[in-house]
C-alpha positions in Angstrom: -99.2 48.2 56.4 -96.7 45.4 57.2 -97.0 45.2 60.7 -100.7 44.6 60.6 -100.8 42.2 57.7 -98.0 40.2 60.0 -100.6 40.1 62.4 -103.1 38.3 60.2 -100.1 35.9 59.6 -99.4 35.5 63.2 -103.4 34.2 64.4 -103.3 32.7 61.3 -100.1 30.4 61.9 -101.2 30.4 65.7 -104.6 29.0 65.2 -103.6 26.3 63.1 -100.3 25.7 65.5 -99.9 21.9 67.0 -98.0 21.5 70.2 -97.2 17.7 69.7 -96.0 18.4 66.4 -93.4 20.8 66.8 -91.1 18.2 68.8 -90.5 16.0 66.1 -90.2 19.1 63.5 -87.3 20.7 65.3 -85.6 17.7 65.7 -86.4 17.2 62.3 -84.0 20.6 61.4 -81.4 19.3 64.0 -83.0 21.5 66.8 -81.7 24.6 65.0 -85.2 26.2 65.2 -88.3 26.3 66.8 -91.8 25.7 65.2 -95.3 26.0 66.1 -96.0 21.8 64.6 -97.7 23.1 61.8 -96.9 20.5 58.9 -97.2 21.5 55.4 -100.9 20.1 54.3 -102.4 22.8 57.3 -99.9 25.5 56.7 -101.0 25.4 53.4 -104.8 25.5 54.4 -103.6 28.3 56.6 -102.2 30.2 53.4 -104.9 29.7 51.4 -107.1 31.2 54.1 -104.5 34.0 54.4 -105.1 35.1 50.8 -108.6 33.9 50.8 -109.5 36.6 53.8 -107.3 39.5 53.5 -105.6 39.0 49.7 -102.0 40.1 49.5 -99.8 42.7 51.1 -99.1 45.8 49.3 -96.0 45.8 47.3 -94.1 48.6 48.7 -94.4 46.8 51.9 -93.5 43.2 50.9 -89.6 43.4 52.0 -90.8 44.5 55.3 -93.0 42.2 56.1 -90.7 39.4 54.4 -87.8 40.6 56.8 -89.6 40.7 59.7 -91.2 37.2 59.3 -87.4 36.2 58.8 -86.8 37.2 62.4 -89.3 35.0 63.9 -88.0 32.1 65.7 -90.8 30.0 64.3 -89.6 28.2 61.3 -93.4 28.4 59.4 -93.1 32.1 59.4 -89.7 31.9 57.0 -92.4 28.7 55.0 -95.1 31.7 55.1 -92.4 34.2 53.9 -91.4 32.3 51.0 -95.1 31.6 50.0 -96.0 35.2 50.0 -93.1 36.0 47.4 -93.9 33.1 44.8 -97.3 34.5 45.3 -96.6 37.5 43.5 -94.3 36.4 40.7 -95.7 38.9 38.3 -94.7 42.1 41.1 -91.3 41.0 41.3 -88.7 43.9 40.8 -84.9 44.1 40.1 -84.5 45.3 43.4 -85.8 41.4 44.6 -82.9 39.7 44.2 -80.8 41.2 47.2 -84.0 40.4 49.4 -83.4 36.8 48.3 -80.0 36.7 48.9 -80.6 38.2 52.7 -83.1 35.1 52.7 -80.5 32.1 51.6 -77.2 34.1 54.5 -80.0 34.5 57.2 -81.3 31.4 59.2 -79.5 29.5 56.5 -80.5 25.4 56.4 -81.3 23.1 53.6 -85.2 23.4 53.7 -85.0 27.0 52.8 -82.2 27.7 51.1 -83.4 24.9 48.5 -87.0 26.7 48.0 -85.5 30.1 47.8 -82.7 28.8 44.8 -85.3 26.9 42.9 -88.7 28.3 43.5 -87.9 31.8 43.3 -84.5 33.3 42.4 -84.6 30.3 39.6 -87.5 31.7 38.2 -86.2 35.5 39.2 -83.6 34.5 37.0 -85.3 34.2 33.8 -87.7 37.4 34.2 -84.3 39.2 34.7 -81.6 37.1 33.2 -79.2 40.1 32.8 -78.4 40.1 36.9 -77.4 36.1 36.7 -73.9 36.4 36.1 -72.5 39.0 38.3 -74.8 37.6 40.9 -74.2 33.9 40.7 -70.5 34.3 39.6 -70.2 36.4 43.0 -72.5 33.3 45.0 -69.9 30.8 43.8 -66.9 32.5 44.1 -68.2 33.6 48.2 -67.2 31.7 51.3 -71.1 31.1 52.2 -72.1 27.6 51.5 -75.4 28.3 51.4 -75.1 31.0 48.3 -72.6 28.1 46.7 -75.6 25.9 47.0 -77.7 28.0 45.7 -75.6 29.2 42.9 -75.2 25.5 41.7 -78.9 24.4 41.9 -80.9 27.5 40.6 -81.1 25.8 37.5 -82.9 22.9 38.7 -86.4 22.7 36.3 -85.1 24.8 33.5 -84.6 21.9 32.0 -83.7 22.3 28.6 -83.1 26.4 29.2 -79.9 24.8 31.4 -77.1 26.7 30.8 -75.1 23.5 30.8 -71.6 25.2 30.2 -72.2 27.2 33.7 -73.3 24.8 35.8 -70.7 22.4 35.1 -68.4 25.2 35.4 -69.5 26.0 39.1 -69.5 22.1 40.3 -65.8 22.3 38.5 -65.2 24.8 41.1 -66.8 23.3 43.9 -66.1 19.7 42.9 -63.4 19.2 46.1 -65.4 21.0 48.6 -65.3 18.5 51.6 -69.3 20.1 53.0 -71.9 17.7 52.7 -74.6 20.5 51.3 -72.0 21.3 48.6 -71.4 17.8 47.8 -75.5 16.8 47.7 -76.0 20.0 45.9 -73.4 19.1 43.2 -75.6 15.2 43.1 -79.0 17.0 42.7 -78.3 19.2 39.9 -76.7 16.8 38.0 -79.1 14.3 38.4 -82.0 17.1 37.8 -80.0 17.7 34.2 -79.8 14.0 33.4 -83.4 14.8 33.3 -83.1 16.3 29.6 -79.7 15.1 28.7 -78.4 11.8 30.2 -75.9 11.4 28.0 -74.1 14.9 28.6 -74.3 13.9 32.7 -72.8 10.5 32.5 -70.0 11.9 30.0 -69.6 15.1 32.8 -69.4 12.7 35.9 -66.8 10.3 34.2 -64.5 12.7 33.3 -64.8 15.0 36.5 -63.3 14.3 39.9 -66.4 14.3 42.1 -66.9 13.2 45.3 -68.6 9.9 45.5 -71.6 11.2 47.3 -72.0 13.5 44.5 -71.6 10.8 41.7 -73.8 8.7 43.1 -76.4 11.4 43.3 -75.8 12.1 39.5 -76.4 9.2 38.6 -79.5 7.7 40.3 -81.8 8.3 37.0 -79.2 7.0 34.7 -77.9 3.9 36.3 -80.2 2.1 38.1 
């Protein structure tokens, strides 16, 4: 059952919490959450005991559990959340992609809308690439920021599976959005793509309006 595999989650995260941490971590996130001060290198340890002890939650149960560790003011429960569903790649359903998108409109910030874009509805994505253009079309075309972001940097580590005509065409359309997140997004996936092909980047930026934060971003790798 959910609840009770959220309880081995709960003394897990608990046991390995850190008072005099957790300051500095929500000021970190602008004081938009709260967190028990367990940095990455022990959450992980925490995981890999998780798994170690009591394996992984059924798979009928896995958007439970996943929604109600997104209601947890604690930000290492939504970390623990998005563990738990990389975990299980090879489960992953059609019927996944709405609980990611839930994930990215629902205690929305940069630390895990990023994870959730590229870590899993990236690779999401390519085990059903058949949902990607309703779904990201309707992302960039919303008024969430967050699903822009994530529509414009999904593609991050495909590499050269890029689909280099769409994501120019999204930062065309978001190229005079005044939001900083839009604007670094914009910079981080182009400067992800000059990765595999500089040349198609530099030629991109130059003849595209972009906002200099996101020019600057593009081109880190290229000029230097």
């Amino acid at each position: 059952m959910a609840t009770s595999y959220f309880d081995h989650i709960k003394h897990i995260l608990e046991g390995a919490a850190n008072s005099e941490n957790a300051g500095p971590m929500k000021a970190y996130m602008r004081n938009q959450f709260e967190f028990l001060g367990t940095k990455t290198p022990e959450r992980n340890v925490a995981f890999k005991s998780l798994i170690s002890n009591h394996g992984l939650p059924a798979a009928d149960s896995m958007h439970q559990l996943i929604t109600k560790l997104w209601q947890q003011p604690e930000r290492e429960y939504q970390y623990v959340a998005m563990s738990l569903l990389a975990k299980i790649h090879k489960q992953w359903t059609e019927k996944d992609i709405a609980l990611f998108e839930f994930m990215i409109v629902n205690k929305s910030w940069w630390d895990t809308v990023d994870a959730i874009a590229t870590l899993l509805v990236g690779p999401w994505f390519k085990k059903f690439p058949a949902f990607q253009p309703a779904t990201t079309n309707k992302w960039i075309d919303s008024d969430n920021m967050w699903l822009q972001r994530a529509a414009i940097i999904f593609q991050n580590g495909y590499k050269k599976s890029t689909d280099e005509q769409l994501l120019f065409r999204y930062i065309i359309q978001c190229s005079a959005d005044k939001e900083f997140f839009i604007q670094k997004a914009i910079g981080w996936a182009l400067r992800e793509y000059s990765k595999t092909n500089p040349a198609s980047v530099k030629k991109f930026v130059s003849n595209t309006t972009l906002a200099p934060l996101s020019s600057r971003e593009a081109l880190k790798r290229i000029i230097k």
